[in-house]
N, CA, C and O atoms as CSV, one atom per row, in Angstrom:
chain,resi,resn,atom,element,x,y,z
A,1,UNK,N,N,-5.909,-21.477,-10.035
A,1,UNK,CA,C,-4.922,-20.712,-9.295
A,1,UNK,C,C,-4.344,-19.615,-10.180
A,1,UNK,O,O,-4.612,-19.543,-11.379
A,2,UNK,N,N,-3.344,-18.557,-9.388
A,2,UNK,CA,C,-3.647,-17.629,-10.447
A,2,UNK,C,C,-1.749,-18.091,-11.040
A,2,UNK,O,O,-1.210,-19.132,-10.666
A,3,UNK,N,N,-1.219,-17.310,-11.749
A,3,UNK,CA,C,0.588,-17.097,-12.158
A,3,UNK,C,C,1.015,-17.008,-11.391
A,3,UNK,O,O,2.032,-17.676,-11.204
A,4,UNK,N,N,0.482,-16.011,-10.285
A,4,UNK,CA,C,2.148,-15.696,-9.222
A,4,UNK,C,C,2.205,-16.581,-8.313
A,4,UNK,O,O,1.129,-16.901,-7.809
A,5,UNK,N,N,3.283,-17.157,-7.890
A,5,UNK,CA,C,3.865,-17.691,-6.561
A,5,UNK,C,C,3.151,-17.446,-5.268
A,5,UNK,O,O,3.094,-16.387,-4.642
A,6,UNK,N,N,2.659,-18.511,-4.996
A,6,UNK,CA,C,1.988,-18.641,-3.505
A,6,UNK,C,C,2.715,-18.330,-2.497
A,6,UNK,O,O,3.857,-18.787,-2.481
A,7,UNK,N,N,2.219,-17.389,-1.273
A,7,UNK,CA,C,2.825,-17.015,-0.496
A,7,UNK,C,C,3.719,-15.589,-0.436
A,7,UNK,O,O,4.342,-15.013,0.456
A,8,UNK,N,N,3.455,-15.331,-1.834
A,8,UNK,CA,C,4.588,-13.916,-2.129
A,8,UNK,C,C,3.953,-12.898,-1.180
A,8,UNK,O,O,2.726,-12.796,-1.188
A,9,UNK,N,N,4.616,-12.214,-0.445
A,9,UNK,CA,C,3.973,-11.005,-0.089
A,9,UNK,C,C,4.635,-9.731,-0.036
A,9,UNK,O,O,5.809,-9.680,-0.404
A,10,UNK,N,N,3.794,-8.239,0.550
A,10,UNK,CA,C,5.078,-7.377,0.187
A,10,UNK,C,C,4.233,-6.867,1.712
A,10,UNK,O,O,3.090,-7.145,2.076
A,11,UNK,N,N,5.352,-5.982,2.432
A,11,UNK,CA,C,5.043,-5.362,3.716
A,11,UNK,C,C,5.174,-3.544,3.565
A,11,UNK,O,O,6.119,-2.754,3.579
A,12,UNK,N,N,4.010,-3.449,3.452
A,12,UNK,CA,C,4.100,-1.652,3.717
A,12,UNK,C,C,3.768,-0.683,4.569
A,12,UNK,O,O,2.892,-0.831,5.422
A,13,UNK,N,N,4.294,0.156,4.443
A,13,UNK,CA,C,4.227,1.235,6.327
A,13,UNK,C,C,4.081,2.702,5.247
A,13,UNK,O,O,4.657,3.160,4.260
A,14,UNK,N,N,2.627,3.151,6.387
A,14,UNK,CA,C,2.597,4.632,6.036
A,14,UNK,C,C,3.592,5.432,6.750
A,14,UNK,O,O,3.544,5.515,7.977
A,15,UNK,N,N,4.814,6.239,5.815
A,15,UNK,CA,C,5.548,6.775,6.114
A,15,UNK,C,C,5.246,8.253,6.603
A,15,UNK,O,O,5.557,8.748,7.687
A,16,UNK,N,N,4.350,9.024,5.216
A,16,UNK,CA,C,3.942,10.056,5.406
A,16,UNK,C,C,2.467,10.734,5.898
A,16,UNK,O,O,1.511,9.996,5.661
A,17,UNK,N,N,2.232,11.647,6.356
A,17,UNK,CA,C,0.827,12.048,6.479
A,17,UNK,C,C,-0.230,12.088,5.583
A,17,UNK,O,O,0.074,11.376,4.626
A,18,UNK,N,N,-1.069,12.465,5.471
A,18,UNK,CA,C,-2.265,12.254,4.440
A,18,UNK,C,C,-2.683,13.507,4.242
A,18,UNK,O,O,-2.989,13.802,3.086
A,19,UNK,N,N,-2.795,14.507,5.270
A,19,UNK,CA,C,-3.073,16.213,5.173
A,19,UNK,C,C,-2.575,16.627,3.729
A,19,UNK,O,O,-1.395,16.536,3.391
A,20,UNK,N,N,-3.485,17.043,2.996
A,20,UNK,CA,C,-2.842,18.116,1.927
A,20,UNK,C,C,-3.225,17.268,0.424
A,20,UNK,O,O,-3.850,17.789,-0.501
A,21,UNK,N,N,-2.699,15.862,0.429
A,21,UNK,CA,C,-2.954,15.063,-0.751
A,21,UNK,C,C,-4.809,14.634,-1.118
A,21,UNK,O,O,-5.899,14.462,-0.572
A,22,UNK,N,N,-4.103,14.642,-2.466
A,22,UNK,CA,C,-5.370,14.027,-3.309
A,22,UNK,C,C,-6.342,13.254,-2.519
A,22,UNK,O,O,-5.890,12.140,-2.252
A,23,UNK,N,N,-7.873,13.525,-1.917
A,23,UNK,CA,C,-8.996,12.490,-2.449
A,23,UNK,C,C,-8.446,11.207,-2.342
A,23,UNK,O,O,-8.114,10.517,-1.378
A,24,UNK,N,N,-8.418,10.990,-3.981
A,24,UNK,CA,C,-8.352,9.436,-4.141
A,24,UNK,C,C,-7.139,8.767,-3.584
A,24,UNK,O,O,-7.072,7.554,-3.380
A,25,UNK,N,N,-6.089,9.711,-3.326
A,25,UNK,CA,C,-4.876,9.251,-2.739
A,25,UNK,C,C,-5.116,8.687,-1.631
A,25,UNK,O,O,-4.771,7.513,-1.497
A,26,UNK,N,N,-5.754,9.364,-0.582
A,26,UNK,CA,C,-5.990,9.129,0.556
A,26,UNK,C,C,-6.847,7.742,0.392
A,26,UNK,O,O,-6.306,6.746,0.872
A,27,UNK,N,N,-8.304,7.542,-0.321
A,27,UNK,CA,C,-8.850,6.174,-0.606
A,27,UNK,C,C,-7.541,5.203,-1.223
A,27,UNK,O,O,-7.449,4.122,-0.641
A,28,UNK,N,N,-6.962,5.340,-1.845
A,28,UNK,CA,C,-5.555,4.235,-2.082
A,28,UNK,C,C,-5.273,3.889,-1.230
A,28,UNK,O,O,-5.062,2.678,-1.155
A,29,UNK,N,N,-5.062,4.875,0.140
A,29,UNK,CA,C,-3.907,4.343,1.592
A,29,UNK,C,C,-5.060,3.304,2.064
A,29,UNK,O,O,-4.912,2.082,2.082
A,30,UNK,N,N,-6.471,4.142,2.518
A,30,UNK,CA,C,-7.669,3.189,3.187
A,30,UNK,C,C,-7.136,1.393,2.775
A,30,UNK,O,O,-6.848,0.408,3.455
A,31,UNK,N,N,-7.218,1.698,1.290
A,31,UNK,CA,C,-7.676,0.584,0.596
A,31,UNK,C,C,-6.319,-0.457,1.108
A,31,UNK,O,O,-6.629,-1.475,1.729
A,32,UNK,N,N,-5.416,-0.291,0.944
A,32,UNK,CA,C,-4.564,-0.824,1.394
A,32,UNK,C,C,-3.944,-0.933,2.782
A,32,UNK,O,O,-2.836,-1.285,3.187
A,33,UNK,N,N,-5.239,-0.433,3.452
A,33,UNK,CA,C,-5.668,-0.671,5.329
A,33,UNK,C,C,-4.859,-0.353,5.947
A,33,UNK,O,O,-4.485,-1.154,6.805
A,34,UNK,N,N,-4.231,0.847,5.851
A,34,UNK,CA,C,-3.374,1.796,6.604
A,34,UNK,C,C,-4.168,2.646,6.864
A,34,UNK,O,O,-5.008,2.885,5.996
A,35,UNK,N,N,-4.213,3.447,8.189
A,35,UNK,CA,C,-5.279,4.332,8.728
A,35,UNK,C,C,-4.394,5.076,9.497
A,35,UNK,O,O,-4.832,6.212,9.677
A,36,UNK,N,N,-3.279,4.867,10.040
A,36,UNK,CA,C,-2.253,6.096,11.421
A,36,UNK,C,C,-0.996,5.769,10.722
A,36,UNK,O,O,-0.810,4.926,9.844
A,37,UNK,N,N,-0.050,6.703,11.347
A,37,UNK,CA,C,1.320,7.488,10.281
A,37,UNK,C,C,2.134,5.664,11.091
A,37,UNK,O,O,1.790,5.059,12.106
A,38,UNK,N,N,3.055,5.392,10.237
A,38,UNK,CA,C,3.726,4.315,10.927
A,38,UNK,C,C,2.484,2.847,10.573
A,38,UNK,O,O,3.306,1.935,10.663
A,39,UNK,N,N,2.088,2.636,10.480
A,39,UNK,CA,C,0.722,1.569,10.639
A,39,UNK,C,C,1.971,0.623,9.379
A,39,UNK,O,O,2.882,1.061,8.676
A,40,UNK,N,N,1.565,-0.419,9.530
A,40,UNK,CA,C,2.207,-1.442,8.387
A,40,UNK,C,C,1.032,-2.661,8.186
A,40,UNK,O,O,0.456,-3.277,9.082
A,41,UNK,N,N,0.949,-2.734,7.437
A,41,UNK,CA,C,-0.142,-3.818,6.757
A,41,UNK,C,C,1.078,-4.906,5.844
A,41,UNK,O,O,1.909,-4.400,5.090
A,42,UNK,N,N,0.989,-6.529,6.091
A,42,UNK,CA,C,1.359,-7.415,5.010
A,42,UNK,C,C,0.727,-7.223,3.968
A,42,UNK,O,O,-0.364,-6.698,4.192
A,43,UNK,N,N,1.003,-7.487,2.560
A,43,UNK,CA,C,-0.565,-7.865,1.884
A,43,UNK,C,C,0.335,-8.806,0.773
A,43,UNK,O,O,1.548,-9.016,0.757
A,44,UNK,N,N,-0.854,-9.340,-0.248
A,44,UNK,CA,C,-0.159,-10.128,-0.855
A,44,UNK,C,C,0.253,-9.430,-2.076
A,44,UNK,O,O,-0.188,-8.336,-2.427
A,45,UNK,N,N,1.297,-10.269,-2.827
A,45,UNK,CA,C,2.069,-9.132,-4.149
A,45,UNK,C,C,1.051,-9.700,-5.122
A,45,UNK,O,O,0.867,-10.895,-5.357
A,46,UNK,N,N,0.377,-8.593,-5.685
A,46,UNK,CA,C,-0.600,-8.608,-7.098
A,46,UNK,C,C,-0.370,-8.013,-7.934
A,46,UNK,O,O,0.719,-7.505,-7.664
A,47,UNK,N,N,-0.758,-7.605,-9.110
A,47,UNK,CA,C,-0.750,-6.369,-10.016
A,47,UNK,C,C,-2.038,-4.967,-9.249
A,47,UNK,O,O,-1.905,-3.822,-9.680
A,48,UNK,N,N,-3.012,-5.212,-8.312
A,48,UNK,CA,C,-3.918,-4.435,-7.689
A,48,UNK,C,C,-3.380,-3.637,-6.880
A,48,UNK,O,O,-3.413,-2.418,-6.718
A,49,UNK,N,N,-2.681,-4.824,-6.201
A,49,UNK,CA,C,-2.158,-3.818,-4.723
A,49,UNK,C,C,-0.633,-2.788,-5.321
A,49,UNK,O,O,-0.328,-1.609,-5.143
A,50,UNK,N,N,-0.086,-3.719,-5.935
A,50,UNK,CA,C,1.222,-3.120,-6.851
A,50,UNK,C,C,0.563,-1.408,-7.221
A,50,UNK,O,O,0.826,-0.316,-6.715
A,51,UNK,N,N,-0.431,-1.845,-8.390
A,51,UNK,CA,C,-1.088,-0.465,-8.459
A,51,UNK,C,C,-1.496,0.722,-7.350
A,51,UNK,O,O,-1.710,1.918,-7.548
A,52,UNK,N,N,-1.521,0.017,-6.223
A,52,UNK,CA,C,-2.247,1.105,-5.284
A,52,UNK,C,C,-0.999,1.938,-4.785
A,52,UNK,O,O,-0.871,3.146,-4.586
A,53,UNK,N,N,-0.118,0.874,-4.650
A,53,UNK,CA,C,1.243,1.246,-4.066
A,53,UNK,C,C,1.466,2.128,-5.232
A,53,UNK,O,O,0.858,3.159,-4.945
A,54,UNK,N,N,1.892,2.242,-6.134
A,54,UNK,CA,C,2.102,3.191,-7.169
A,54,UNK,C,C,1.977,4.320,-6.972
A,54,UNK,O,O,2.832,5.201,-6.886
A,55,UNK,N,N,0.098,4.389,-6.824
A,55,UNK,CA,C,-0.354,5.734,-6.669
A,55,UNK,C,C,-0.041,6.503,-6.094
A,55,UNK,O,O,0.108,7.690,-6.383
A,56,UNK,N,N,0.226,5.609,-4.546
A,56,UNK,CA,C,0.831,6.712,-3.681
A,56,UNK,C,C,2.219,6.267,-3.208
A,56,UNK,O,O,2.423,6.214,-1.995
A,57,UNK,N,N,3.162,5.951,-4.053
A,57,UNK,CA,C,4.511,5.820,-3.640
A,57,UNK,C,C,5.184,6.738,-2.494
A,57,UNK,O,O,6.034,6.455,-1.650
A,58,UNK,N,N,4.420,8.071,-2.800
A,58,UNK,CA,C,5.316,8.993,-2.133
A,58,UNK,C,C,4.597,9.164,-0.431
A,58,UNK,O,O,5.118,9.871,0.431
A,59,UNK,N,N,3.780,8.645,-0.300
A,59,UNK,CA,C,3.366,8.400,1.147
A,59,UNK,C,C,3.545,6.756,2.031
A,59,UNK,O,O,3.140,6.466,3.156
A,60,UNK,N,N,4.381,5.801,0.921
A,60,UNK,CA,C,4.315,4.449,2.021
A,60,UNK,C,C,5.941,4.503,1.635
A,60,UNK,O,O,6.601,5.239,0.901
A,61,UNK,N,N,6.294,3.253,2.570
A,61,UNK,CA,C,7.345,2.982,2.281
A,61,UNK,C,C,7.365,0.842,2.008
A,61,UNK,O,O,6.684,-0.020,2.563
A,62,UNK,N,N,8.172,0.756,1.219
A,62,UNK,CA,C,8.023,-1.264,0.534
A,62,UNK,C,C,8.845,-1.766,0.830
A,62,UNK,O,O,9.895,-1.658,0.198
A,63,UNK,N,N,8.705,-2.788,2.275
A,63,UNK,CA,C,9.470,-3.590,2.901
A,63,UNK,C,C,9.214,-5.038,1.676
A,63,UNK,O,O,8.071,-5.093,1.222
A,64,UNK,N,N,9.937,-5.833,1.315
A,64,UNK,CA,C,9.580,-6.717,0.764
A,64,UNK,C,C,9.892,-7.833,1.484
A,64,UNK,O,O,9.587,-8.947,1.059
């Protein structure tokens, strides 16, 4: 099993559009299975997904 706490999760919503940004930015949102403005995906809290969220801080918003 891994360190973190079973069950942790974090809830995120594409806030902003995707027009205009980075390439890989846009593969970050995919990856983290947001596809339309508003869309919210659960996922679980990792250091991966943490990272993705990072990348594009300035297009989701982190319900926890």
């Amino acid at each position: 099993m891994s360190k973190h706490a079973e069950g942790k999760t974090v809830t995120v919503r594409l806030v902003k559009g995707m027009r205009g940004c980075q390439s890989r930015h846009r593969l970050s949102v995919r990856a983290l299975g947001l596809n339309k403005l508003n869309d919210v995906r659960t996922l679980p809290d990792n250091p991966s997904v943490r990272g993705l969220i990072n990348t594009v801080h300035y297009l989701v918003q982190v319900e926890e």
